[in-house]
RODO-232660 format. One record per atom (N, C-alpha, C): residue number from 0; residue in one letter; atom name; z, x, y. Coordinates in steps of 0.2 Angstrom, whole numbers. Last residue first. Layout:
// residues N
   nr  rest  atom      z      x      y
  NUM     A    CA      Z      X      Y
...
***
This chain:
// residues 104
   nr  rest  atom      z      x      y
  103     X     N    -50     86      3
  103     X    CA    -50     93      5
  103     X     C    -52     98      1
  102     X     N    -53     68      7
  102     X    CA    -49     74      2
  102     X     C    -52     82      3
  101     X     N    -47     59     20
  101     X    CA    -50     64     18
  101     X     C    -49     70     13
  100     X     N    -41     41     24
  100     X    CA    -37     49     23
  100     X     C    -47     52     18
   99     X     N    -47     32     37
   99     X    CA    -46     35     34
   99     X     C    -46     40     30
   98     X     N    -36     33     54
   98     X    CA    -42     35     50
   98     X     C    -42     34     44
   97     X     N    -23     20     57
   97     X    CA    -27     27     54
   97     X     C    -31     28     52
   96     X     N    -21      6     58
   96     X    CA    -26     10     64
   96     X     C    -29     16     62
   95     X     N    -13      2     46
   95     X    CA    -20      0     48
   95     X     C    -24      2     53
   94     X     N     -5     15     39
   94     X    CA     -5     10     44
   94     X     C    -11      8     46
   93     X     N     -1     17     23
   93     X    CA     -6     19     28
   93     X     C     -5     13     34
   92     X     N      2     20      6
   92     X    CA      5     16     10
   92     X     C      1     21     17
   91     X     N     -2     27    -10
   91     X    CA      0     28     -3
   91     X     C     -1     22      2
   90     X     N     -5     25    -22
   90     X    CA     -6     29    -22
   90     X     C     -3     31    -14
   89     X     N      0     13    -36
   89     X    CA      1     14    -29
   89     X     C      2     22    -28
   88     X     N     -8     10    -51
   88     X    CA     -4     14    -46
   88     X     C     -4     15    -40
   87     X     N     -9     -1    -61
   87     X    CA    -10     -2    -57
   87     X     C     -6      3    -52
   86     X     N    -14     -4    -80
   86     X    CA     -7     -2    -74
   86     X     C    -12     -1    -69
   85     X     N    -21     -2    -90
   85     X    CA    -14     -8    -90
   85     X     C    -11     -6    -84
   84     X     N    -32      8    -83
   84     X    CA    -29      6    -90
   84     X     C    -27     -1    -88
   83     X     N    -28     12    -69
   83     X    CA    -29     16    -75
   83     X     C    -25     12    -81
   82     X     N    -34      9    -54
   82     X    CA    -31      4    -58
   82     X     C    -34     10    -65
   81     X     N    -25     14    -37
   81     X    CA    -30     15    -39
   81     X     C    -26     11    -50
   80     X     N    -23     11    -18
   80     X    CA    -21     10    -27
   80     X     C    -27     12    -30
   79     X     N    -15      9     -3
   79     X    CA    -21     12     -9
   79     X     C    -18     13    -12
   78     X     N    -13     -3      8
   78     X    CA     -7      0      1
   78     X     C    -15      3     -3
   77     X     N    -11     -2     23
   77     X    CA    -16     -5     19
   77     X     C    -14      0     14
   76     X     N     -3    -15     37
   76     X    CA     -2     -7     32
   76     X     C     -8    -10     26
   75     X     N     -5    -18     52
   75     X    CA     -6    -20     45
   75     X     C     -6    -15     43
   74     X     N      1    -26     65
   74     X    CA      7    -22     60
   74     X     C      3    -23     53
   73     X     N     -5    -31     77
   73     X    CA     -6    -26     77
   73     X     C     -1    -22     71
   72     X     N    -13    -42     63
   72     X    CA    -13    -37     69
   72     X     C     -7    -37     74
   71     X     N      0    -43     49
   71     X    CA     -5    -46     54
   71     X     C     -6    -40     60
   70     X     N      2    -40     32
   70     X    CA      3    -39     39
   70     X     C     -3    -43     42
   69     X     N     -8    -27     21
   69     X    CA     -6    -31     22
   69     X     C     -1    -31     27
   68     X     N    -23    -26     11
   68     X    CA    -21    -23     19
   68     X     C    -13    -30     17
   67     X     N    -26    -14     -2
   67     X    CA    -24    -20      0
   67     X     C    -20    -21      7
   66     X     N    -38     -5     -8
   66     X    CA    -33     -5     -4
   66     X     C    -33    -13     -6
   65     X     N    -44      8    -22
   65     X    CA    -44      1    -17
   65     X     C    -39      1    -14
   64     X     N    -52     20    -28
   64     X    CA    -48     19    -26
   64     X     C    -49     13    -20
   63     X     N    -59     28    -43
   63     X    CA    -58     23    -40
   63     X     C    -52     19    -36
   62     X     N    -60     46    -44
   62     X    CA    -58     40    -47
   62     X     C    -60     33    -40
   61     X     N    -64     56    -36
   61     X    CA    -66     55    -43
   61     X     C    -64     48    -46
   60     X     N    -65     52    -18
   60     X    CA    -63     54    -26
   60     X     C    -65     53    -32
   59     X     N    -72     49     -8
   59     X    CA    -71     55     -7
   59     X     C    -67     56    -13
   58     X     N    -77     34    -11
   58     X    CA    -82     41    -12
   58     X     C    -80     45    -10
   57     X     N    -64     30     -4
   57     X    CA    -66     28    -13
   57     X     C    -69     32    -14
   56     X     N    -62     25      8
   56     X    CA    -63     34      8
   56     X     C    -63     34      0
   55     X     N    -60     12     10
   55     X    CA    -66     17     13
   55     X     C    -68     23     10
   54     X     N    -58      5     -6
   54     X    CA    -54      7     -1
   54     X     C    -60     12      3
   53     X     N    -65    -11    -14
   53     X    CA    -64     -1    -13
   53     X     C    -62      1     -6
   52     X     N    -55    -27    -12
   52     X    CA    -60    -22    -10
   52     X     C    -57    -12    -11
   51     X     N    -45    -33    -26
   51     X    CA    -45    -31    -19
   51     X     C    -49    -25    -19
   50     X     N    -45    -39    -36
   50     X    CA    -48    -45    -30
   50     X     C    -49    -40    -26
   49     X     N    -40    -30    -47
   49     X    CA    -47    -29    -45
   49     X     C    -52    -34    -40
   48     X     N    -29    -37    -50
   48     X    CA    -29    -31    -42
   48     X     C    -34    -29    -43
   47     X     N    -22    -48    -55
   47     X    CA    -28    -45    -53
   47     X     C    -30    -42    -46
   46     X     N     -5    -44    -54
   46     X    CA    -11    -50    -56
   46     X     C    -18    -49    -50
   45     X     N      1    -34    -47
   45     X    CA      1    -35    -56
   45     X     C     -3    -41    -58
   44     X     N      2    -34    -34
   44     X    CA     -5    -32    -38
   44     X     C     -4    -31    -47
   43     X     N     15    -38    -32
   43     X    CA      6    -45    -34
   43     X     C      3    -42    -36
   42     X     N     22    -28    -28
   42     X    CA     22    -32    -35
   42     X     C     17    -35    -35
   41     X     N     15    -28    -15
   41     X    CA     12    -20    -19
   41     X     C     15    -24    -25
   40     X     N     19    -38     -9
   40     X    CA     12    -38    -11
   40     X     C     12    -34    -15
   39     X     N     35    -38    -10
   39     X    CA     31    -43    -13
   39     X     C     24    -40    -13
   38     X     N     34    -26      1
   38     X    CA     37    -24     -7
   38     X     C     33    -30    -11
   37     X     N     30    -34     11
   37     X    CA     26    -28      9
   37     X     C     27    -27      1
   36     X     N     42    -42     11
   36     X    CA     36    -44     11
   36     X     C     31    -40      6
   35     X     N     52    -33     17
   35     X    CA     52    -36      9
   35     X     C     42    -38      6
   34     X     N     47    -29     26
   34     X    CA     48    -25     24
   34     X     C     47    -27     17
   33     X     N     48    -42     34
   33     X    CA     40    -39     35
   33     X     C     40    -33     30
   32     X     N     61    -43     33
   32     X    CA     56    -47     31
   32     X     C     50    -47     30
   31     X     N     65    -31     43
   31     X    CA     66    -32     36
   31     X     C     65    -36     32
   30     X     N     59    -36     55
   30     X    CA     57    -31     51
   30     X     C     59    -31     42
   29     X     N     69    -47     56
   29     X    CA     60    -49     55
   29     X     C     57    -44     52
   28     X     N     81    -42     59
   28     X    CA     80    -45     51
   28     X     C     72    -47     51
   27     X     N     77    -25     66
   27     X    CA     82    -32     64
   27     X     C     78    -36     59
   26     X     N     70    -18     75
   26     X    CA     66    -23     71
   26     X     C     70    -28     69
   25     X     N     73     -5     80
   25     X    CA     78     -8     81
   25     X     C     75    -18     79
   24     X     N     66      7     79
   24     X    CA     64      0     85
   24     X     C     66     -3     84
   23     X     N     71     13     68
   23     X    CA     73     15     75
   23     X     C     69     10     78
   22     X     N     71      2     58
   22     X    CA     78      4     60
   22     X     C     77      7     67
   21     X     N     58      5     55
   21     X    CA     61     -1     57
   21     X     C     64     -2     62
   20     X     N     56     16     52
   20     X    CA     54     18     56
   20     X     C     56      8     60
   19     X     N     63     18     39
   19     X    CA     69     23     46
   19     X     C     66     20     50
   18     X     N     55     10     33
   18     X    CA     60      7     33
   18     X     C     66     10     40
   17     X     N     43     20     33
   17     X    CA     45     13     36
   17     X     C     48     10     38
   16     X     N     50     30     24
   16     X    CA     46     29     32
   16     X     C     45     25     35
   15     X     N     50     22     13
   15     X    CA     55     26     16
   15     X     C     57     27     24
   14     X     N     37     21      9
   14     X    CA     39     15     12
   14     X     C     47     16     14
   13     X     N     31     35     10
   13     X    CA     30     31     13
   13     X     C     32     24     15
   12     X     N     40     38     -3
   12     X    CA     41     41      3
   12     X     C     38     37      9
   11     X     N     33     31    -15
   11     X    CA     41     27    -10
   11     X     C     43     30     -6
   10     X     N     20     37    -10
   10     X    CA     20     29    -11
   10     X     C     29     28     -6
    9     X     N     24     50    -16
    9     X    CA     20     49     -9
    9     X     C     22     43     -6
    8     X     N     29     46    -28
    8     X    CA     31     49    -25
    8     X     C     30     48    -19
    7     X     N     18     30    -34
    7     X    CA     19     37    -32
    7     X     C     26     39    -29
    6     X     N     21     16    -44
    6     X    CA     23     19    -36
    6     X     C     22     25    -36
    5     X     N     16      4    -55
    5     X    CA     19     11    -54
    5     X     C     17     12    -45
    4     X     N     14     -9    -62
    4     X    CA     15     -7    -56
    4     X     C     19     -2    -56
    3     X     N      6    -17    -77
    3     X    CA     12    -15    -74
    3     X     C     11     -9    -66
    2     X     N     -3    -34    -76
    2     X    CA     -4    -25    -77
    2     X     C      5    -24    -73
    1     X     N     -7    -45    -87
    1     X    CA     -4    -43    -83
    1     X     C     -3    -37    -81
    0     X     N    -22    -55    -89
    0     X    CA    -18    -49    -91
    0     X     C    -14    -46    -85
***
């Protein structure tokens, strides 16, 4: 089954942020391959996105939320998603080193 891929608000702000944050270290076309890349994973997770482990902070929500890390050390971003129904929403993009997120 194929699931459709939705993006939060949060989501394409976060990868908006990445992309300024390219531009300003001056990344050049390897950034924006590692940019593209990214984009390809968070698509993949339209084929089985329940391969990917509960995201740490899962028991901080009512629902169920996984990550998928992607990237090599030291540039891993871990995409948290959560799966409702046919669909698969990207809930936030996260750099690998940060804590993880705490709900309030």
């Amino acid at each position: 089954m194929a699931f459709r891929v939705e993006t939060t608000l949060k989501a394409k702000r976060d990868l908006d942020l990445l992309l300024a944050w390219l531009l300003t270290q001056h990344a050049g076309e390897s950034g924006l391959r590692w940019l593209h890349g990214l984009r390809e994973a968070i698509a993949a997770l339209s084929e089985l996105p329940q391969r990917c482990p509960l995201a740490p902070e899962n028991a901080e929500f009512p629902f169920e939320v996984r990550q998928l890390l992607y990237g090599r050390k030291p540039h891993v971003c871990r995409i948290l998603f959560t799966i409702e129904g046919g669909k698969v929403v990207v809930l936030h993009i996260r750099h690998g080193r940060r804590q993880p997120i705490a709900r309030h």
